[in-house]
N, C-alpha and C positions, 0 to 999 in steps of 0.2 A: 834398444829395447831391453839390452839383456839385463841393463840396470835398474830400468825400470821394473822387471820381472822381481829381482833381487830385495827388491823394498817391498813388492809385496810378499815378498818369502817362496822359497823353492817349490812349496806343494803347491802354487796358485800357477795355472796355462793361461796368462793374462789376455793374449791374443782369446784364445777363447771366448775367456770372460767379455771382450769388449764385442766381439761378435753373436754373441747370444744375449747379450742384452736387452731386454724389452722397453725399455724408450732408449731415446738419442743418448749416445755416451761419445765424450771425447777428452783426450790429454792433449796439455799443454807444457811445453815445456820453458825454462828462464826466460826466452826471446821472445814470447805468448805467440808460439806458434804450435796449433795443432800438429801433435807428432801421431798421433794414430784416433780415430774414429770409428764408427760402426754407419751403417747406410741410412739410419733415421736421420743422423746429423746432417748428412747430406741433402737427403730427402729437404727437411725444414728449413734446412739454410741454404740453398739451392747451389751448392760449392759448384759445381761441374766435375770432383775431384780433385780441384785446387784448393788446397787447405790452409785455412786462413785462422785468425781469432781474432776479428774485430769485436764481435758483440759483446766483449764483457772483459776489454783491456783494462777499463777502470776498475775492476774487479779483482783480475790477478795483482797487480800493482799491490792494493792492499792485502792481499793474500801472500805475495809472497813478504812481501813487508814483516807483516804482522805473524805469519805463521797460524791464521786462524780460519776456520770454515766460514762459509757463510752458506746461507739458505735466499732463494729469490725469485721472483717470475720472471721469464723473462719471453717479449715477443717478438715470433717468430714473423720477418717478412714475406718469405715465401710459404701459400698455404693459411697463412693468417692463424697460427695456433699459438696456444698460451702456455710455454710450457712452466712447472716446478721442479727449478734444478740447484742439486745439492753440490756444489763446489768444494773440493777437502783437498788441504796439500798434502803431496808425499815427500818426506823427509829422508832426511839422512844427515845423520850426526846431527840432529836437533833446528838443520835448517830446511828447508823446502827448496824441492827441488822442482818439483812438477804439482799440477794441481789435476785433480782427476773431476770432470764434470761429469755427473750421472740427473738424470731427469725423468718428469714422467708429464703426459700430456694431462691438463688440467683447465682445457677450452670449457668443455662443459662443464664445470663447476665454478669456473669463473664469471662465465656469462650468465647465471645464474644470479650466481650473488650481485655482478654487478647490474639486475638487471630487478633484484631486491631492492638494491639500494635505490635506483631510480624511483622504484616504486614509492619505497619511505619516502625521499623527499617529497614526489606528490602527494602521500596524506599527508604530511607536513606541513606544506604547502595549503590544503585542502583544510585543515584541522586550523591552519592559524588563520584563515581566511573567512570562513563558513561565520555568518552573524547568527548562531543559535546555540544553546546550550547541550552540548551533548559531549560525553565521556564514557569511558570505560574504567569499570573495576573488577579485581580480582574477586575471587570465591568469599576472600575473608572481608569485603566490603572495601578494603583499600582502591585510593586512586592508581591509575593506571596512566592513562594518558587522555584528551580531551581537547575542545575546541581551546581558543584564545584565551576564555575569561570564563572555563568552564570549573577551573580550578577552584577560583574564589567562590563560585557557588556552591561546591561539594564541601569547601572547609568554613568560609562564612555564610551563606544563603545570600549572597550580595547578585542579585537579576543586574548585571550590568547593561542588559540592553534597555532595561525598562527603570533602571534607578532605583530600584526598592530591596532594602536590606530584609528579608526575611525572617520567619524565625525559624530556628534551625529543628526546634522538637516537634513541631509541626511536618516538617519533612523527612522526620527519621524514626515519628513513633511507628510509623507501619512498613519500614524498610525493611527490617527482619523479615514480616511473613511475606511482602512481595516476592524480593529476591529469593526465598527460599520456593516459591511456587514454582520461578521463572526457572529455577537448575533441577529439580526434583522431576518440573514434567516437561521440560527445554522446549518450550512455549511463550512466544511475546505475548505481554500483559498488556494492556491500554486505559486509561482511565481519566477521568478529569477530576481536580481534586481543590478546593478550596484549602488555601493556605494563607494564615495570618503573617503583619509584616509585625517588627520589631514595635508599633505604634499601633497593632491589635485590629488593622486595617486587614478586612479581608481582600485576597485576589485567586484568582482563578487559573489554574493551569491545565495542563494536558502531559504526563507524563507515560510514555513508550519505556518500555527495558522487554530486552530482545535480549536472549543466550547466546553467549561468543561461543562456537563449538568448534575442538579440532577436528584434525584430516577426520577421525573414526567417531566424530558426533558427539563425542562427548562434551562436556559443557566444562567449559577451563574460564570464564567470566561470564559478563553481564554489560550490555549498550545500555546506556538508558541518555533519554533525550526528554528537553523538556521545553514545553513553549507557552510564555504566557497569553491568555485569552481573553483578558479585562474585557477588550474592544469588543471583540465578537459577543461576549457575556452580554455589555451593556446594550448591545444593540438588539442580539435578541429578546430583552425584556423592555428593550420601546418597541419592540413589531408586538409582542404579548400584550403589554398594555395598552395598545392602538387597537387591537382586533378583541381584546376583553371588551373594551370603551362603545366599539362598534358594536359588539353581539348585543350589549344591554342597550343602547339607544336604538337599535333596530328593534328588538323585545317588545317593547311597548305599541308600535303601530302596528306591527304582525298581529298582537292580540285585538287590536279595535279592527283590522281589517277581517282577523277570526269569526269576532261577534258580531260586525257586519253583515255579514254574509249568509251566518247562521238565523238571523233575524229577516235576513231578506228571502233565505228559504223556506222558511219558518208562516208567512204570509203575512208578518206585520204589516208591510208596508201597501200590500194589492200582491194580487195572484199573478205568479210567474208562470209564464210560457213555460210548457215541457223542454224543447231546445234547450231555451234559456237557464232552465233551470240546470238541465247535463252540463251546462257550460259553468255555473255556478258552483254544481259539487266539485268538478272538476278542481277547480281556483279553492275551494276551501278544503281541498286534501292535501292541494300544493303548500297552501298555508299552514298545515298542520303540520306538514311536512319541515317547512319553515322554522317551526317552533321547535320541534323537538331536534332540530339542528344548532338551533342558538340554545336549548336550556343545554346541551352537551359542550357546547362549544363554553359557555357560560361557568359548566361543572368541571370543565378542563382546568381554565386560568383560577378558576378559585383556589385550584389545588396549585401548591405553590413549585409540583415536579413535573406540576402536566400532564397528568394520567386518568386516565377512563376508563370507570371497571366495565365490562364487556357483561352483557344480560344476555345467556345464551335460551336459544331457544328452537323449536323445529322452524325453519324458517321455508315456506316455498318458493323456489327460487323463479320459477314460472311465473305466480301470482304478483309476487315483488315484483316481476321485471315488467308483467302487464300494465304495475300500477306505476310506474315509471315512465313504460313510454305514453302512458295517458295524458302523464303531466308535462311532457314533455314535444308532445302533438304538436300543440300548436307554433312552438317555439322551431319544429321540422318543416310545418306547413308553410313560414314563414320564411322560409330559406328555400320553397320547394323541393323537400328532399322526402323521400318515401323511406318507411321504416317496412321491414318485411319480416318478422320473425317465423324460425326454422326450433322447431322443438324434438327430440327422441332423447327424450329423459327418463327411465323405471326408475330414478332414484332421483324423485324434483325435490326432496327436501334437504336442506343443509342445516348444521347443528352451529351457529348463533346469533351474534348481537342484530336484531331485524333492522334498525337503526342507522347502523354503522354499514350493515351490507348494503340498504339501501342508497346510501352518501356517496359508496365506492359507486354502484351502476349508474347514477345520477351523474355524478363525476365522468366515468366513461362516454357514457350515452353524451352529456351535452358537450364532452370534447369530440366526439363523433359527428355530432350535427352540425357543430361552431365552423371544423374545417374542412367538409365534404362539400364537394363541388356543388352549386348549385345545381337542381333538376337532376339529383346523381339518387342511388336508393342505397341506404345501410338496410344491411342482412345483419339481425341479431339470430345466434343458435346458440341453444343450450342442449346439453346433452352428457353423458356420463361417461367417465375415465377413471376405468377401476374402482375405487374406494372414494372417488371425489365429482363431485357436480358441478358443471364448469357454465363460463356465461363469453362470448364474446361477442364484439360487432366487427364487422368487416365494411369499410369506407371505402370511395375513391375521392384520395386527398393528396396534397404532395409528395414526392416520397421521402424516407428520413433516414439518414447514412448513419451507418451503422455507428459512429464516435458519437452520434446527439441520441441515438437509441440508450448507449449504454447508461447515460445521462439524465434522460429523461424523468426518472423516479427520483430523482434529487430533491434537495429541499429549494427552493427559490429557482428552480431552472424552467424556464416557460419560451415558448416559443412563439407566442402568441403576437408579439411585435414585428415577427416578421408580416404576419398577415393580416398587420392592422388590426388589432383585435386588445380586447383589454385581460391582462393577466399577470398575477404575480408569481405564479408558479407552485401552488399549493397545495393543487386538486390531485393529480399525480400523485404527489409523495405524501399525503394522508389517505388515497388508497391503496398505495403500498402496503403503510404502517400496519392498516386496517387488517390486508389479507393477510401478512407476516401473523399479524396476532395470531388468526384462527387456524393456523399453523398451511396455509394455503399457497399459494405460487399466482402471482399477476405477472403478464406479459405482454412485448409487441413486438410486431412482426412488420418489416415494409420491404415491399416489390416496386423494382425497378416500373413497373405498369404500373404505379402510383394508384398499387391498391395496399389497404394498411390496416391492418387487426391487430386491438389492444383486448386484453380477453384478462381473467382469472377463473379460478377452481379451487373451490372449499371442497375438504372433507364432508362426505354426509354419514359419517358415524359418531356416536354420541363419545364413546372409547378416544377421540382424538387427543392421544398425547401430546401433538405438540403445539394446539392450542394453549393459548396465554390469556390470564384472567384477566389483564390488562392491557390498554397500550397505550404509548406515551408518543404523544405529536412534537 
């Protein structure tokens, strides 16, 4: 050792040194046998005290060979730790005589990275697999990285899933101000966007860009995904066309069954029984009713976004709902079902479209009657909640688990097949639309006791901010 001491110079207490060191330290000397150690080496290498240098004979070899350091991981059997150990020879007269290993435990930042790297190869993996268009880019618009064949769409506009070469200034006159929205208020955008192809063909897309944010939120890129939606376009403008086609061939015998009616009240024809007659207006309010559902339905598709400007007005939501279940009697009487309304309203009137409210309770009401038991009784209450006037029915009908609940206000989502019944799914989600306009809340509620309230509540102030002049089905 005293020679060893001597190479590191007379002021260095090597033994010390190798004793106070804080990870594993050990020397080797020409024959690569550890001539002295500290208790970490031990520890890691589970020597017993018998000092060995198998783990990194291939190591001194070129060391002392070569006369050069090297740097390297190296794992530990016992303990299972990764260490970082810096090997350096010590000389004398320019050859090596010994090599000094010093180290330091680097488990946890190994298993880290390699546990990064795993991760990278999954989106990797995940990125070259995924059939949809989505990538990342920097702040300054550059690509980043992205799915398969999301490359050629960000530098040619080439949709390889759908074969259409794009045009490119179509997709990038309004990039600037998106992406400057998306980082300025690090908020996902959404949108559907008509985009011509290279032959001036329009098609339909759906573009998402969502802010990349690091650890501290701040916004260091931009997701953006994109999926075209020809098919769904084109099919929803054959249900538009089919149900425009319907509202105006309906049109016409609603109005001779209008003037029927009106003419048979009227006494053209011979005097009607009083009954008869209740029973009469009844059927010519339905019809009216009728009408001013098809001219709105009519005033929808003419417009070619779908939109219906809202006529607001003091509406009674009492009166509404009596002329409702009026019309609606006999269609309860027929299924033996009793309606029973519960009124405690000081605030019966609601601020608008008379029309449109009445479509949603009608809507309500005969999903109310359609799937309550027969001989069972709907309780309608109306009654007041703060600043808004509310209307529900409460049925006993199946009960509905909470995933078809959340569902339920969907577009095309009906449940009506299950219980033999005919339905497209529409009533729901245009009285949704409806209540959303007049800035109001629809909801439903099911019990296990297969009892079931679907209910909403308008604002009854005229002030209602967050009523909407319009709304689009």
């Amino acid at each position: 050792m005293e020679r060893v001491e001597n190479a590191f110079g007379s002021n260095v207490d090597f033994a010390l040194f190798i004793d106070n060191y804080p990870g594993a330290i050990w020397l080797k000397d020409k024959n690569f046998k550890v001539i002295r150690a500290n208790s970490l080496y031990f520890d890691y290498f589970n020597k017993n005290n018998e000092i060995s240098g198998k783990e990194t004979a291939d190591i001194d070899s070129q060391i002392f060979q070569t006369g050069c350091a090297k740097v390297f991981n190296l794992r530990t059997q016992c303990k299972k730790r990764i260490l970082s150990v810096a090997a350096t020879p010590i000389k004398r007269n320019g050859a090596a005589e010994y090599i000094l290993y010093t180290s330091r435990d680097v488990t946890e930042q190994e298993t880290l990275k390699e546990r990064f790297f795993i991760n990278k190869y999954q989106l990797d993996s995940l990125l070259e697999n995924v059939p949809k268009l989505i990538y990342m880019k920097d702040l300054d618009g550059n690509y980043i990285a992205g799915t398969k064949h999301s490359r050629e769409f960000f530098e040619r506009g080439y949709d390889y899933f759908h074969k259409i070469n794009l045009d490119l200034t179509g997709i990038k006159n309004n990039n600037v101000h998106e992406d400057n929205f998306v980082i300025e208020n690090n908020k996902l955008v959404s949108y559907e966007k008509e985009i011509n192809d290279i032959q001036c063909v329009p098609h339909w897309y759906t573009i998402y860009k969502a802010p990349i944010n690091a650890y501290n939120k701040e916004v260091i890129g931009i997701l953006v995904m994109i999926n075209n939606i020809d098919d769904e376009k084109l099919l929803q403008a054959q249900r538009e066309t089919f149900v425009a086609s319907l509202g105006h061939d309906l049109k016409n015998p609603t109005l001779a069954q209008i003037r029927a009616i009106e003419l048979l009240l009227k006494g053209d024809f011979g005097k009607i029984p009083d009954a008869q007659r209740e029973i009469l207006e009844m059927v010519l309010d339905s019809c009216r009713y009728m009408k001013a559902l098809l001219s709105s339905l009519l005033a929808t598709y003419r417009n070619e976004r779908g939109i219906v400007t809202l006529n607001y007005e003091e509406v009674s939501l009492p009166d509404l709902t009596s002329e409702c279940i009026g019309e609606m009697i006999y269609l309860a009487k027929d299924k033996g079902v009793k309606i029973k309304v519960e009124q405690n309203c000081t605030m019966p009137v609601v601020y608008g479209d008379k029309v449109q409210i009445k479509r949603v309770i009608m809507n309500l009401m005969s999903n109310g009657i359609k799937y309550a038991y027969k001989d069972s009784v709907i309780k309608v209450k109306l009654y007041n909640e703060s600043d808004y006037t509310c209307f529900l029915f409460e049925n006993q009908s199946p009960y509905i688990p909470p995933e078809k609940r959340e569902a339920i206000f969907a577009q095309y989502v009906s449940f009506a097949e299950a219980h033999k019944e005919l339905g497209i799914g529409l009533g729901l989600y245009t009285s949704k639309k409806i209540v959303d306009a007049h800035g109001g809340l629809i909801f439903v509620k099911s019990f296990e006791d297969e009892r079931n309230i679907f209910g909403f509540k308008i604002p009854n102030t005229k002030d209602n901010i967050c009523a909407a002049k319009t709304v689009s089905f």
